[in-house]
N, C-alpha and C positions, 0 to 999 in steps of 0.2 A: 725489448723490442716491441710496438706498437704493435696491435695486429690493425688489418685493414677490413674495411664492408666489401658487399658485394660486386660494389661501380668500382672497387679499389680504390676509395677514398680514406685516411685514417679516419679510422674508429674513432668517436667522441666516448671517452669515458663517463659513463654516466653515475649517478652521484645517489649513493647507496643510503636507502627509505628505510631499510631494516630496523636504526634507532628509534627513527620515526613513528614508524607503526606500532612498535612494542609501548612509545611513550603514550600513545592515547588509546590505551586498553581498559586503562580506568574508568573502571563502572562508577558511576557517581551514585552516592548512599542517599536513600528515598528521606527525604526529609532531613537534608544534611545541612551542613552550612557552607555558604559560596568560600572557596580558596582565601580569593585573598582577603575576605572579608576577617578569618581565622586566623592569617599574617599581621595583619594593622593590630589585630586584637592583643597580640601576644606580643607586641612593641616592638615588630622588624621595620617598621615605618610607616605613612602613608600609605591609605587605598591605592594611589595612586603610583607611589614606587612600587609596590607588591604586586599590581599590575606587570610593571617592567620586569621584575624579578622575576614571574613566571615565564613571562613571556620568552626574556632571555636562558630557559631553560636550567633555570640554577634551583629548582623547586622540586622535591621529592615528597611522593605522598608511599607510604609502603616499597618505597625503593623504585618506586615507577616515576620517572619524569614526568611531568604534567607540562602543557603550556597553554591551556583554556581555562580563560577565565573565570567561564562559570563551574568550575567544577567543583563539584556538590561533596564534603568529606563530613566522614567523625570523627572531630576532635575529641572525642573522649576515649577514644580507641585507637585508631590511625597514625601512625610513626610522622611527621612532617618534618621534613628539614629544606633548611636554605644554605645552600654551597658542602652541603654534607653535613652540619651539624644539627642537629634535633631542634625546636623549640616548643616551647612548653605551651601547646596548644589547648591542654583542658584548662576551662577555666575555672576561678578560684583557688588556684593554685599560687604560694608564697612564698617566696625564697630569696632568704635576709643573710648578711652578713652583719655579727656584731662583735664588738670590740670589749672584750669582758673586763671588767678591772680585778683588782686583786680584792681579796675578802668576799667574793662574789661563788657562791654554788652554783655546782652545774646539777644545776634543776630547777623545776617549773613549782615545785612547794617543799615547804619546809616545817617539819612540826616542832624548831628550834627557833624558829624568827628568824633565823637569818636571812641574807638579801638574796632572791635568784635570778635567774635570767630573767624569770618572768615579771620580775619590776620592774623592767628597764622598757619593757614592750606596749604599754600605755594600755588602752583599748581597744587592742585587734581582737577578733572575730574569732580568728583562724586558733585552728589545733594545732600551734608546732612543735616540732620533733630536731631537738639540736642535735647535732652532728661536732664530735670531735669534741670528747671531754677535756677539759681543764681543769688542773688542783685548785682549792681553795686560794691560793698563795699566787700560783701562775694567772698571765696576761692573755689579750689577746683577741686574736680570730679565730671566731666561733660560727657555724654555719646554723640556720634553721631555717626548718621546710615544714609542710606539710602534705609534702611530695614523698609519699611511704619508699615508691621503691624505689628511689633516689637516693634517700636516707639510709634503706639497709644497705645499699652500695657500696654507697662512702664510707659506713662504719664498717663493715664488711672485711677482717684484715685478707683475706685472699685479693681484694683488689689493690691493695698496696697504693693506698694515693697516699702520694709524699707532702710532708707537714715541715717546715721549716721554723726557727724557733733562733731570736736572739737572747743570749747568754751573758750576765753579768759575771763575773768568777773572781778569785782572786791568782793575782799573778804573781810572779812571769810565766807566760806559757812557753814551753819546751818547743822548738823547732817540729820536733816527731810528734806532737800529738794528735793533728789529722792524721797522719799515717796508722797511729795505735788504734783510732775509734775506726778508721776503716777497718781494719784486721779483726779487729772485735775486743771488747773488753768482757767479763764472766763476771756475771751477778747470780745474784743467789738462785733465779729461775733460768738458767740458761745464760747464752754470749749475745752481747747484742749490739750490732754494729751499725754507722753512719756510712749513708751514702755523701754526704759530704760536707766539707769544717772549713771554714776559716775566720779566721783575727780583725775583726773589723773596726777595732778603737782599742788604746792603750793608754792609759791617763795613769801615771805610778803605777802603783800597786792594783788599780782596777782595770779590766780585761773585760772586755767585750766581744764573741766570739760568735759564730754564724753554723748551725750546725742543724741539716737536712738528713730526715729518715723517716721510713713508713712504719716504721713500727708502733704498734698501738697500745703497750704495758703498760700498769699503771705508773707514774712518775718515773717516765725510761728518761727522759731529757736530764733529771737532776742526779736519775741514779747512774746513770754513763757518766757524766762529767764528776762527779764524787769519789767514783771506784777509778776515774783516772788521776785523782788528788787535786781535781780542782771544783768542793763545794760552790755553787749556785746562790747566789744573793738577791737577786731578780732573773723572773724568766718570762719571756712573750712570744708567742707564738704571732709570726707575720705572714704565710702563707698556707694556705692547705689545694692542694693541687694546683689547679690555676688560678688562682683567686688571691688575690693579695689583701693585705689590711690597709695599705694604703695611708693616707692620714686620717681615716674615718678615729673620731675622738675619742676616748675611755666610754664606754657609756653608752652609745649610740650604734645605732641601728641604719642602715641601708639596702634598697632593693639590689639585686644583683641584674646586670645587664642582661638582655636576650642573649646574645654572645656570650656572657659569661655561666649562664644558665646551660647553652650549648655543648659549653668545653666543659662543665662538668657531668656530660651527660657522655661524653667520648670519654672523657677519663674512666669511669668506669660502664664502658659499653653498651650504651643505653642507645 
């Protein structure tokens, strides 16, 4: 029921500033750098959408809504997200995806000659830090940064980011076998079980199968599939949390999108 004013006219409900006023609390950092000048920079778009973006109030600096423009931040410190996700506002900061071939170490030198990540990366600058080891033998997406606490995140197994992985095998696979690697299979250090399996090509005798888990052991993907009797002939990894391989080529390198740098910053709570 409405209440009424003094003349007995209905009450106009008036339109609660509370958000408002909390959102322009933000002290602007003495010698900072303008908002959206720090948005454009960090590839959310144009000066001029990042304008819009604040202004439509989808911009968080420290968990505080911002909607002025000039508002003065440190990106070398200061949390910034657009729609709730983070972006990677300090700069010099580099975050690759690459698609490892087989015969390739995972490392940056080798006092055997052989081939590593870091042959593949031409002449950058940067220190990176790969995320998400691969066997010698195994494919794939491979993540690197030189984004420290991004890095210990990801590798991190308390944070459980799920790694997906296709399967050459040989066949026929049993109806139960997703059923068996979810229940868990027993290897020599413990059981260790897939969050999720299935059959994605069947040519003869050769099986191609799809199987998602966070677990980080060394060669869990070939020792799961083995101790369930079905040895590995190829394996590649096509996903590590949100980030797909996509068609990026054997060999090659790509930056990861501001969005995709986002969602791996929620994946592991950043």
């Amino acid at each position: 029921m409405s209440s009424a004013s003094p003349g007995g006219r209905p009450r106009v409900p008036q339109p609660d500033f509370e958000d408002d006023e909390r959102e322009d609390t933000l002290v602007d950092v003495p010698g900072g750098i303008r908002l959206q000048k720090v948005l454009a920079e960090a590839g959310v778009g144009s000066r001029r959408h990042c304008e819009e973006l604040i202004g439509a109030g989808r911009v968080q600096v420290d968990g505080q809504t911002v909607r002025r423009f000039g508002a003065r931040v440190d990106r070398e410190h200061q949390v910034i997200k657009v729609d709730g996700k983070r972006i990677p506002a300090r700069p010099g900061l580099a975050y690759l995806a690459f698609n490892k071939p087989p015969k390739v170490l995972t490392a940056m030198s080798d006092g055997r000659g052989r081939k590593t990540v870091s042959d593949f990366l031409g002449d950058r600058a940067e220190r990176l830090f790969h995320i998400g080891r691969l066997d010698y033998d195994t494919e794939g997406l491979m993540l690197l940064t030189n984004d420290g606490e991004l890095a210990h995140r990801l590798a991190h197994p308390s944070f459980e980011v799920a790694k997906t992985y296709v399967a050459e095998v040989a066949g026929p696979v049993s109806k139960d076998l997703g059923r068996r690697l979810a229940i868990g299979v027993e290897l020599d250090d413990g059981v260790a079980t897939a969050d999720r399996f299935r059959v994605v090509d069947t040519s003869g005798s050769r099986v191609l199968v799809e199987i998602t888990l966070h677990e980080g052991r060394k060669h869990i993907v070939r020792r799961m599939l083995a101790a369930a009797g079905h040895p590995v002939s190829r394996l590649v990894r096509t996903k590590m949390g949100p980030i797909k391989l996509g068609m990026l080529r054997p060999g090659a390198t790509r930056d990861l999108t501001t969005r995709e740098i986002g969602e791996l910053y929620a994946a592991v709570g950043l």
